[in-house]
N, CA, C and O of each residue as an XYZ file, in Angstrom:
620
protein
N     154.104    122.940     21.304
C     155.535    122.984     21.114
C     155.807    123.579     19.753
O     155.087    123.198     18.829
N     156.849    124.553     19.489
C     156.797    125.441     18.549
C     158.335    124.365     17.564
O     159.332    123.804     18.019
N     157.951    124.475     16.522
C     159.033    123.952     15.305
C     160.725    124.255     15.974
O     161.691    123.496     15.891
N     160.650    125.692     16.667
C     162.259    125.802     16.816
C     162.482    124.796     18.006
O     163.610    124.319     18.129
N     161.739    124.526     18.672
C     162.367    123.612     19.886
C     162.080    122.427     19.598
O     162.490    121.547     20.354
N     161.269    122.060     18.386
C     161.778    120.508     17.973
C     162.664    120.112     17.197
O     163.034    118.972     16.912
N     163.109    121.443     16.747
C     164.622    121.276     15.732
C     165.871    121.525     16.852
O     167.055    121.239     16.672
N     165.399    122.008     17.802
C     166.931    122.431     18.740
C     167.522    123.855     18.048
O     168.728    124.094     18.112
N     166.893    124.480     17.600
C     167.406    125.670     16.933
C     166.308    126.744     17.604
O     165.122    126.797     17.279
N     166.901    127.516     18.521
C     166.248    128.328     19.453
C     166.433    129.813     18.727
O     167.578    130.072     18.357
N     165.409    130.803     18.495
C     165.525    131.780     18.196
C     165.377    132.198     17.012
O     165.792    133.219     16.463
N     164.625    131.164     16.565
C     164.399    131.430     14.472
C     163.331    132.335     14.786
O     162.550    132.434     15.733
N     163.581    133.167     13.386
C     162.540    134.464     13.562
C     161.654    133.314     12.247
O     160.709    132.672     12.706
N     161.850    133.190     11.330
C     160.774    132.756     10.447
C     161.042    131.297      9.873
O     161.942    130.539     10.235
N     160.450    131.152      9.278
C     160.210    129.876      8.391
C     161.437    129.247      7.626
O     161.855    128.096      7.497
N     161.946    130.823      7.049
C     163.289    130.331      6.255
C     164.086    130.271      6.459
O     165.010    129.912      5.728
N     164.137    130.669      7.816
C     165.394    130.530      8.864
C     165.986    128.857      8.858
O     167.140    128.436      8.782
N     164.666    128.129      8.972
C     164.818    126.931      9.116
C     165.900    125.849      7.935
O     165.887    126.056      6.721
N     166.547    125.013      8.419
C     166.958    124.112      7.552
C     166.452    123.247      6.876
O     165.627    122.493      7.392
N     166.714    123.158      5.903
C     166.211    122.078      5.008
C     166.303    120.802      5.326
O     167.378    120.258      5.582
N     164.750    119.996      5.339
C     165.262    118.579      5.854
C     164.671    118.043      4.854
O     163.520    118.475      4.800
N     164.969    117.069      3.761
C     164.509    116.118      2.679
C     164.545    115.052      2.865
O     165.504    114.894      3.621
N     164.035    113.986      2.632
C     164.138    112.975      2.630
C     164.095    112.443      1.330
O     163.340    112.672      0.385
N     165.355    111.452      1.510
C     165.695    110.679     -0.108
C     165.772    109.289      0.165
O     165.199    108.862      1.168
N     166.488    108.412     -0.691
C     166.121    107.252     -1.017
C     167.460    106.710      0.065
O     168.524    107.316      0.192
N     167.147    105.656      0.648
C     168.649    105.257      1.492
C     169.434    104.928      0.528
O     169.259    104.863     -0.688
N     170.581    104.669      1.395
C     171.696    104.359      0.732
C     172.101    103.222     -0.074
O     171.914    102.114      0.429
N     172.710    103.298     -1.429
C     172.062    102.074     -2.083
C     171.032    102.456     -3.052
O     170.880    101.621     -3.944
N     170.450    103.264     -3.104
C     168.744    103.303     -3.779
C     167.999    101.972     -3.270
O     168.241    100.960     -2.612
N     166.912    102.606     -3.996
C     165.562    101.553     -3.299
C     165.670    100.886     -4.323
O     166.137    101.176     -5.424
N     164.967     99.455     -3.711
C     164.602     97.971     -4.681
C     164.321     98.382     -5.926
O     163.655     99.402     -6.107
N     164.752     97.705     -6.847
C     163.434     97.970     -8.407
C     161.873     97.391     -8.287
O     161.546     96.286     -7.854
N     161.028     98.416     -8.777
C     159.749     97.989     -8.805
C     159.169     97.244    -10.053
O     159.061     97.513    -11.249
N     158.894     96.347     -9.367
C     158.190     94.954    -10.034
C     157.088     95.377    -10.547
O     156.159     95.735     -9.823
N     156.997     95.410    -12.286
C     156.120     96.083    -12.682
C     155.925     94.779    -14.000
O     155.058     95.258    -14.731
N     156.119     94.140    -14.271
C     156.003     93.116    -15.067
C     154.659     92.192    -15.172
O     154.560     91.785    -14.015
N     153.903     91.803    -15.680
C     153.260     90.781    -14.990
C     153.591     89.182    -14.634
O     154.051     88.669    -15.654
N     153.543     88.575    -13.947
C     153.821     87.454    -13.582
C     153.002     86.357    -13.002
O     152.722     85.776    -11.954
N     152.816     86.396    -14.062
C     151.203     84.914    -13.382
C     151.679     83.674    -13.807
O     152.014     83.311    -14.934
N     151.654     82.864    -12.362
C     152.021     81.578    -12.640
C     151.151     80.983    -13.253
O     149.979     81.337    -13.387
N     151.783     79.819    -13.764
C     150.964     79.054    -14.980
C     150.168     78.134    -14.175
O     150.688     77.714    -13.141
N     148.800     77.692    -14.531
C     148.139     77.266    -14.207
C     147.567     75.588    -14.996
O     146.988     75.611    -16.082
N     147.732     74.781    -14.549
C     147.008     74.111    -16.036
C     148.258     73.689    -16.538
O     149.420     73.913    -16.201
N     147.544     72.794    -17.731
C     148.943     72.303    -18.977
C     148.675     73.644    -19.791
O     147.754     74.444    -19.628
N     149.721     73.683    -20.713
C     150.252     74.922    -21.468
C     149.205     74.581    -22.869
O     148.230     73.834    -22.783
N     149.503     75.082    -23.778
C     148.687     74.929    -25.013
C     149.047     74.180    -25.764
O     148.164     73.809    -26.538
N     150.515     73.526    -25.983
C     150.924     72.802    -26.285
C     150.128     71.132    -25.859
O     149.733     70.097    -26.395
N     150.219     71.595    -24.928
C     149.729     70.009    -24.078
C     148.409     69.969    -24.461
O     147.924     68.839    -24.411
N     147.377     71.208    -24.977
C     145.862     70.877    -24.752
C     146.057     70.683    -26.343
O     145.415     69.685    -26.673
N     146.434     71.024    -26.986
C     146.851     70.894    -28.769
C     147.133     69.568    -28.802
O     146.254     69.051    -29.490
N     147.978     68.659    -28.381
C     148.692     67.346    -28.425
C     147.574     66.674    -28.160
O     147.203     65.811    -28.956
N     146.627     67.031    -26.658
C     145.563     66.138    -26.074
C     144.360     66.045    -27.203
O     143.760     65.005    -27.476
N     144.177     67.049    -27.671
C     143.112     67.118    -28.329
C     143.099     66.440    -29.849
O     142.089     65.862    -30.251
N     143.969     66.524    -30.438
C     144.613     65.528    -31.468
C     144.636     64.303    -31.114
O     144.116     63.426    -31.802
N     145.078     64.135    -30.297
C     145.226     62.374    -29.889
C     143.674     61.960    -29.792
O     143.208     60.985    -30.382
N     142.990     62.763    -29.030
C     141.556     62.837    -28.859
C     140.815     62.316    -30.140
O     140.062     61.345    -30.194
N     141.144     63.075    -31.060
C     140.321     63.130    -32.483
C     140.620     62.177    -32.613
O     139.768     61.309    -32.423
N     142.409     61.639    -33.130
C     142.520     60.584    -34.150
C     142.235     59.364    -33.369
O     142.350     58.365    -34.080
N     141.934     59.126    -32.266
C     141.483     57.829    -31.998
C     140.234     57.698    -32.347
O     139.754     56.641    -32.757
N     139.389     59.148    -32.163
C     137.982     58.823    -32.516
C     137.857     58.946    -34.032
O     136.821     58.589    -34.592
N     138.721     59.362    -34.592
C     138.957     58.857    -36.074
C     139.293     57.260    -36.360
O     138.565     56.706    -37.183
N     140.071     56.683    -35.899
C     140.632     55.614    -36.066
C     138.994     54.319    -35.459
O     138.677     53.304    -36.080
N     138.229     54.880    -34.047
C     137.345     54.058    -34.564
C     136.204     54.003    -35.198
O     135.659     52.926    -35.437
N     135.694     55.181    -35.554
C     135.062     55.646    -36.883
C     135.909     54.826    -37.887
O     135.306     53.755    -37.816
N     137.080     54.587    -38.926
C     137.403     53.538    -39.680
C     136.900     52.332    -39.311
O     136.253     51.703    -40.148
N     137.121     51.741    -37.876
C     137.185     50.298    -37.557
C     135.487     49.761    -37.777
O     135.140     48.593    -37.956
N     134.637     50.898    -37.708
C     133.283     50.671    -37.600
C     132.675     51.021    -38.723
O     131.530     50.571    -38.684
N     132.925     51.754    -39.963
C     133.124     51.690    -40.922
C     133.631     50.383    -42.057
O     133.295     50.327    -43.240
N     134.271     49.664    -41.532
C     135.147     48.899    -42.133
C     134.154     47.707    -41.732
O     134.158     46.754    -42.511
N     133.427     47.644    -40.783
C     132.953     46.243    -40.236
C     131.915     46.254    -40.803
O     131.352     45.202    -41.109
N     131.455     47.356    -41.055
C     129.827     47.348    -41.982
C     129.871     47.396    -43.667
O     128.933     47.297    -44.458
N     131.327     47.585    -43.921
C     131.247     47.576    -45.528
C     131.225     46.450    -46.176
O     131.750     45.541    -45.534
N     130.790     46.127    -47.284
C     130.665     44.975    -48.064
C     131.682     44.071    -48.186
O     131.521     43.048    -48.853
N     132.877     44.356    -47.538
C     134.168     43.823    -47.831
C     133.858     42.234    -47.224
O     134.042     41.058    -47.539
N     133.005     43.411    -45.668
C     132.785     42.218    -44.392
C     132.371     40.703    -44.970
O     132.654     39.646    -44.406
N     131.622     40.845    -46.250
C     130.861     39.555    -46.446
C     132.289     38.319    -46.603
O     132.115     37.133    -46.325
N     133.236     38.702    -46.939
C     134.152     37.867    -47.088
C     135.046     37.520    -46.086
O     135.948     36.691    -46.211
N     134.769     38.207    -45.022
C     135.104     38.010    -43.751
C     135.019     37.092    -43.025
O     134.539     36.134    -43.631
N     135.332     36.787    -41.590
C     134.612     35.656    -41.490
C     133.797     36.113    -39.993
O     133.631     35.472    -38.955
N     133.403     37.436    -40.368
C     132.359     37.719    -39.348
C     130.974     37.923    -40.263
O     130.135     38.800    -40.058
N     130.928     36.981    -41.249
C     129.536     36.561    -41.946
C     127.973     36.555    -41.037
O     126.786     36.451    -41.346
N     128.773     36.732    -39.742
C     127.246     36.238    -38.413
C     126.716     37.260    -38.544
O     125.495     37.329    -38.687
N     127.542     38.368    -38.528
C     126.727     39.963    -38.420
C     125.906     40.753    -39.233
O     124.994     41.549    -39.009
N     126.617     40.211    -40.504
C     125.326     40.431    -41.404
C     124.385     39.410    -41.559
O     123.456     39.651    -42.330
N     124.423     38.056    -40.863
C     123.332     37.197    -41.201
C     122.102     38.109    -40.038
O     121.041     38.446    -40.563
N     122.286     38.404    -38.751
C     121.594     39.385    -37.672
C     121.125     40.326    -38.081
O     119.960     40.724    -38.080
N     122.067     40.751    -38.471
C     121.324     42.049    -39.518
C     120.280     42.444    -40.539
O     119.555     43.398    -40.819
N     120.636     40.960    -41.040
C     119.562     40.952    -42.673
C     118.527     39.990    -41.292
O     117.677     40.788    -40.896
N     118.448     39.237    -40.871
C     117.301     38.573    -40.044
C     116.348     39.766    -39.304
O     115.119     39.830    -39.355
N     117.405     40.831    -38.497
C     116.254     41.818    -38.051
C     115.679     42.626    -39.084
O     114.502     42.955    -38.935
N     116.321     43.020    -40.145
C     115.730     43.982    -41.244
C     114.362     42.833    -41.576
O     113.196     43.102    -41.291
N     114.705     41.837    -42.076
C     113.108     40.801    -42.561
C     112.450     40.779    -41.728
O     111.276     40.770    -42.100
N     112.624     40.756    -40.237
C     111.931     40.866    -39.075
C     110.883     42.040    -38.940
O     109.782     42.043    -38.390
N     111.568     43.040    -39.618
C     111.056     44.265    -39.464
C     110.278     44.868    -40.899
O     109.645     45.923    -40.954
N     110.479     44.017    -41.898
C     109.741     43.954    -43.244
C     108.425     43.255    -42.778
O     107.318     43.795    -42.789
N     108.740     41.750    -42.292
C     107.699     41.058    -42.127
C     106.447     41.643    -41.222
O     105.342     41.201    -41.534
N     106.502     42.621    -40.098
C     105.910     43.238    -39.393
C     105.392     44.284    -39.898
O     104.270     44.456    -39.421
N     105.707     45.151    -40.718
C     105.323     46.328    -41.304
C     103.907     46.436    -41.971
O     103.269     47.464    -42.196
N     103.593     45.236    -42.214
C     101.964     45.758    -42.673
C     100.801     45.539    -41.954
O      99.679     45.936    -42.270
N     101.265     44.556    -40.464
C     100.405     44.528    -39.494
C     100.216     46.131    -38.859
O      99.081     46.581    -38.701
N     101.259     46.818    -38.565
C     101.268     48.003    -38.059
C     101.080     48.951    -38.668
O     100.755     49.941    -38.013
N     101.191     49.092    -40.162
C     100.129     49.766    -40.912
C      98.972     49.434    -40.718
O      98.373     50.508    -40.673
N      98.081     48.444    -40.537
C      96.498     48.393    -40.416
C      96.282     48.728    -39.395
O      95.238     49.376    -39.319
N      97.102     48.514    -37.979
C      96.640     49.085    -36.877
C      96.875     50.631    -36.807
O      96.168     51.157    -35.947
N      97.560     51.360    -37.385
C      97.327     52.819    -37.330
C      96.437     52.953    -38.503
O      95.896     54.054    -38.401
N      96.173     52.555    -39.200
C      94.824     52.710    -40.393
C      93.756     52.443    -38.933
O      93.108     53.474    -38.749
N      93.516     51.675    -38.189
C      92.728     51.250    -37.524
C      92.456     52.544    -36.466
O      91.388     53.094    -36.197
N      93.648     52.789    -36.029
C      93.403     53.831    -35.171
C      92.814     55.212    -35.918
O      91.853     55.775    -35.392
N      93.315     55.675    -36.974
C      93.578     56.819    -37.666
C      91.527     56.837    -38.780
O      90.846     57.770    -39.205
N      91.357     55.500    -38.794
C      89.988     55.742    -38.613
C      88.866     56.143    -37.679
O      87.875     56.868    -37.761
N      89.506     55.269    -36.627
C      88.732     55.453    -35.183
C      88.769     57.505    -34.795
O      87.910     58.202    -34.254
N      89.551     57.718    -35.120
C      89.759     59.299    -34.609
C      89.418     60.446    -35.862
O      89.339     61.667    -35.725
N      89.271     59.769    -36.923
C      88.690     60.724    -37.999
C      86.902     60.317    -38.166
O      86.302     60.935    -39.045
N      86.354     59.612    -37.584
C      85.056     59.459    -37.390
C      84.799     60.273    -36.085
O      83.721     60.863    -36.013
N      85.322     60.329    -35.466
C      85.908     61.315    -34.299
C      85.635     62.690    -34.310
O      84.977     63.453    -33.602
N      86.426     62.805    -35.458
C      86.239     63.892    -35.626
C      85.390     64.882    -36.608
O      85.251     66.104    -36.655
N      84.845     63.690    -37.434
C      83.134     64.240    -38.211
C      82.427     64.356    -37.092
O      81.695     65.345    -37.056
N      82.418     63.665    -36.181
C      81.326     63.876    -35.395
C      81.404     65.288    -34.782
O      80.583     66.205    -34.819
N      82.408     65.221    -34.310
C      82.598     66.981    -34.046
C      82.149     68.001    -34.795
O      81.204     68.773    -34.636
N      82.990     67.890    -35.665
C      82.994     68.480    -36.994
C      81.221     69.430    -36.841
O      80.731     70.554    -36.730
N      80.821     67.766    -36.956
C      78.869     68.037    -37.642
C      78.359     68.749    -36.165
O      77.327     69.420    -36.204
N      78.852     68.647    -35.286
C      78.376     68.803    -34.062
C      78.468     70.346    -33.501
O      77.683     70.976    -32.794
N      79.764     70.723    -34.105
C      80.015     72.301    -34.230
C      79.336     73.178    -35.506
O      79.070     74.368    -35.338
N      79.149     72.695    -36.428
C      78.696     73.651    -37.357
C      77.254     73.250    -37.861
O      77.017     73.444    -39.053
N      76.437     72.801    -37.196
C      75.115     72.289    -37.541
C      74.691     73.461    -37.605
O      74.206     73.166    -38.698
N      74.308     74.878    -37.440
C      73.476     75.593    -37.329
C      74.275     76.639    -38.507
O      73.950     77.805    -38.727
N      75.362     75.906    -39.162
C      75.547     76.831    -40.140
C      74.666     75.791    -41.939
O      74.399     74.611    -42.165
N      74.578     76.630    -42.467
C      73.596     76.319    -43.598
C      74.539     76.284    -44.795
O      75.278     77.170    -45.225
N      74.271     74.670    -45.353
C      75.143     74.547    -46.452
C      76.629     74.103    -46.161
O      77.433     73.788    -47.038
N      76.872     74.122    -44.845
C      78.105     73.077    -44.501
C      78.615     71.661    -44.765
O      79.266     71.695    -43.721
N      78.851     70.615    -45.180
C      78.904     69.530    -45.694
C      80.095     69.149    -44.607
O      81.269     69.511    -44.541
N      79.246     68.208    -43.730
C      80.639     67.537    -42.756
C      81.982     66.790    -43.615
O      81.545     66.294    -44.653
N      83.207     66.616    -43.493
C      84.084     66.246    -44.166
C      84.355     66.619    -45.635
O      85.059     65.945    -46.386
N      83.850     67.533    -45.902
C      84.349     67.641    -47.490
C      85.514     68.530    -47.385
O      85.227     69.439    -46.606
N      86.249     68.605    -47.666
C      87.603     69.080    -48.133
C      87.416     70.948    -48.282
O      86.267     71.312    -48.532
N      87.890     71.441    -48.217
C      87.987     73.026    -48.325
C      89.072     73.644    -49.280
O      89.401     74.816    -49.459
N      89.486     72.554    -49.795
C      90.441     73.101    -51.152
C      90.337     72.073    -52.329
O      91.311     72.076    -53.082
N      89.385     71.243    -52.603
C      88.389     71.194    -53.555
C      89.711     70.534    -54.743
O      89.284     70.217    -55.853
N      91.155     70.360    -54.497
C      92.020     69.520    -55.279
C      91.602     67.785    -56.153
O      91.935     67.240    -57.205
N      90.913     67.520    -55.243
C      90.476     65.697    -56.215
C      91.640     64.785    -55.858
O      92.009     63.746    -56.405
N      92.111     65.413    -54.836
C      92.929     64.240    -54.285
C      93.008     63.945    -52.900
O      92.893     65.005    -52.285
N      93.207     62.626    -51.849
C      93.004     62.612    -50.713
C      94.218     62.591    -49.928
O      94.879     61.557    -49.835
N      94.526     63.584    -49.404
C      95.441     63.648    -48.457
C      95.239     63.377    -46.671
O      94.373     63.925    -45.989
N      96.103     62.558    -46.251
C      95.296     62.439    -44.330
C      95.890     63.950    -44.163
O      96.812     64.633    -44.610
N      94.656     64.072    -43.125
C      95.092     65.177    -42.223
C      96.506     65.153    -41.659
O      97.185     64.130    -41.753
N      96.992     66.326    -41.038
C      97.832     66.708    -40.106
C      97.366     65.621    -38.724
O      96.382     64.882    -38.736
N      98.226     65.745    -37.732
C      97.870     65.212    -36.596
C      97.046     66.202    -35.887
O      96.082     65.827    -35.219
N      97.372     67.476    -35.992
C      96.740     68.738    -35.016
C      95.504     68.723    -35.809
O      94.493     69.121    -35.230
N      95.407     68.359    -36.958
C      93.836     68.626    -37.545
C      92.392     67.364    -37.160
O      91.177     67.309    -37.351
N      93.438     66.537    -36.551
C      92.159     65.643    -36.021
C      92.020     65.599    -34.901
O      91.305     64.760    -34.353
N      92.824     66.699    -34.160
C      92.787     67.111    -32.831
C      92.055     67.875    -32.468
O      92.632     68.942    -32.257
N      90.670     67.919    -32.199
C      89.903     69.480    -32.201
C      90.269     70.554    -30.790
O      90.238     71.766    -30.582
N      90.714     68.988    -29.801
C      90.701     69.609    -28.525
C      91.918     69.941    -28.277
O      92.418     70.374    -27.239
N      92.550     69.624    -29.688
C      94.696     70.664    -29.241
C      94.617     72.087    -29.547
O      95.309     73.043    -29.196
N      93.423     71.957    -30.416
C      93.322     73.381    -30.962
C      93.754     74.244    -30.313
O      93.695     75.407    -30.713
């Protein structure tokens, strides 16, 4: 089907014969385009996480004071006197114990440095002029080993 018989205009010799057909905006013009951004809010605003987070702190400020305050010297005049009597009882508790558990790691800390002469002599026997346990920086003072140094097998 040729352009002139879908226009109803029979007998056009060319192209420019033809009428102009445009198309424009209806009547009215078209909508305005929404070009803005618009994102709904999600969440509390910043305000609200600012307010939350403050309140947040100063309570954990406020019991930081209260726990502060219960341990300061003031307390002795208090009449929560019990808490430091518990207190000073576990600290002596824990004085009084302290030199049993020093001898038992002296105890142990011997057991594993004989331990480890034996090694020691056991690895370098075939070197000449080695002296099991003597020191290699020759200072005149006795320092314990490291833990990794009486470890042969962490090596």
């Amino acid at each position: 089907m040729t352009e002139a018989a879908i226009r109803n205009k029979p007998g056009m010799a060319s192209v420019k014969d033809m009428p102009l057909l445009q198309d424009g905006p209806p009547p009215g013009g078209f909508a305005p385009v929404r070009y803005a951004r618009r994102i709904p809010s999600k969440g509390p605003s910043a305000v609200a996480i600012f307010f939350a987070a403050f309140g947040a702190f100063s309570w954990g400020m406020y019991q930081v004071g209260k726990g502060n305050k219960i341990r300061s010297w003031s307390m002795l005049f208090d009449d929560r006197l019990e808490y430091w009597a518990i207190k000073e009882e576990k600290y002596a508790a824990r004085r009084a114990i302290l030199p049993m558990l020093q001898a038992e790691e002296d105890e142990r800390f011997v057991k594993e440095w004989r331990k480890y002469l034996e090694e020691e002599a056991r690895i370098m026997k075939d070197v000449p002029g080695w002296k099991v346990g003597e020191s290699v920086y020759h200072s005149g003072r006795w320092m314990p080993p490291a833990t990794g140094e009486m470890r042969p097998e962490v090596w």
